[in-house]
C-alpha positions, 0 to 999 in steps of 0.5 A, a space after each residue: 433853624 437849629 433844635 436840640 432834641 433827646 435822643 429817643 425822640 423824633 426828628 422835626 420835619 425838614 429845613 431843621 437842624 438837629 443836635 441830638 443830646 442826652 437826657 436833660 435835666 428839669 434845669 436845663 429846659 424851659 417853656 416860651 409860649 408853651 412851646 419847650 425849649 432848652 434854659 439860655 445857659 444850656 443854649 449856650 452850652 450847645 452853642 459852644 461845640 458848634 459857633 464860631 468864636 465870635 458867634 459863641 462870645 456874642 450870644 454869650 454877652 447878649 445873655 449877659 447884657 439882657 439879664 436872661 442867664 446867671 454865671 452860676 447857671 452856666 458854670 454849674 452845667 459846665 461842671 455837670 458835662 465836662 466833656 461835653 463839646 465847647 465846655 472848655 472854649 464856654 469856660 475860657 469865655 469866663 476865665 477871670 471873672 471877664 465880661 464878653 464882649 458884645 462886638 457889633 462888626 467884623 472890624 471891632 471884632 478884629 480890633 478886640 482881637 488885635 487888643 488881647 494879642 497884645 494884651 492890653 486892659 479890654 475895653 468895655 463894648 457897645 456900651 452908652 456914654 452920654 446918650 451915645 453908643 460908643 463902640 469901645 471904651 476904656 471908662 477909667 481912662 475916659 478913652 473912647 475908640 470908634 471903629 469907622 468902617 467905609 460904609 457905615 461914615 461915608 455920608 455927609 449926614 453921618 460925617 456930620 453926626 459922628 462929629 457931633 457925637 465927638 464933641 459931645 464925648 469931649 465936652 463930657 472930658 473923653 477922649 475919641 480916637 477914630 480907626 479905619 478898616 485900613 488901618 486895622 488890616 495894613 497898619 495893625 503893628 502902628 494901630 498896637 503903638 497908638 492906643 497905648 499912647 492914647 490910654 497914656 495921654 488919655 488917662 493923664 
């Protein structure tokens, strides 16, 4: 378990890890159960000198996708602790008004990754389409892309169900475009020249 405390107070018992901060201000603590904890946004704010990108970019689009932390919230603690470790990498999360993305596996992670090195429109992700999560969508082009990892969609039952699935999103005018596990880490350079076909095809 991970706590932030002041500096001039006591360490929990052990089993916990502490990051002593400074004061905080009466915005940036709250209570649950009756118990003080810090405000989401500051949470988040010391998440980001110790998370991992990943880590960091999921809190931060879990916060934003349950409706518990404003964006004001966050860049108004940001412009009171410019220093403070991962100010900068929070700030870059929000740069330009962007969602995060709320990634569910390693392989959409690195599909997501493969997206901005390229530089292509970001898709939304995890989002529901038709009564359907779809793990990445580009919605103005009605271009769903399903990350199909071994797994997951080995069984008969969920070969069964992702077709269904398919034939519902297409039968609504998307279409669904299935990516391997191999294809992401031996074929990335193909995957690159197959999804700008497919938001051209897609989106005609």
């Amino acid at each position: 378990m991970d706590v932030s405390v002041q500096r001039n107070c006591r360490a929990p018992r052990r089993g916990v890890r502490v990051h002593r901060v400074g004061p905080l201000a009466a915005d940036e603590v709250t209570q649950l159960d009756g118990v003080p904890i810090t405000t989401p946004a500051r949470t988040l704010l010391d998440l980001a000198a110790c998370a991992s990108d990943r880590a960091l970019e999921r809190a931060l689009a879990r916060a934003d996708r349950e409706g518990v932390v404003e964006r004001e919230s966050i860049e108004r603690l940001m412009a009171r602790h410019p220093r403070r470790p991962g100010t900068r990498r929070l700030a870059a999360l929000l740069a330009g008004g962007k969602r995060p993305a709320f990634t569910r596996s390693e392989a959409e992670a690195s599909f997501l990754a493969l997206i901005r090195k390229a530089r292509l429109r970001e898709p939304e992700a995890n989002v529901v389409v038709r009564g359907y999560e779809v793990d990445l969508l580009w919605r103005a082009d009605r271009l769903a892309v399903e990350i199909d990892g071994f797994a997951f969609h080995s069984s008969r039952t969920v070969f069964e169900a992702d077709r269904q699935r398919d034939a519902v999103l297409a039968a609504s005018g998307f279409r669904v475009v299935r990516v391997t596990w191999a294809q992401l880490s031996k074929e990335p350079e193909a995957l690159l020249a197959r999804i700008p076909q497919a938001l051209v095809t897609a989106g005609a």
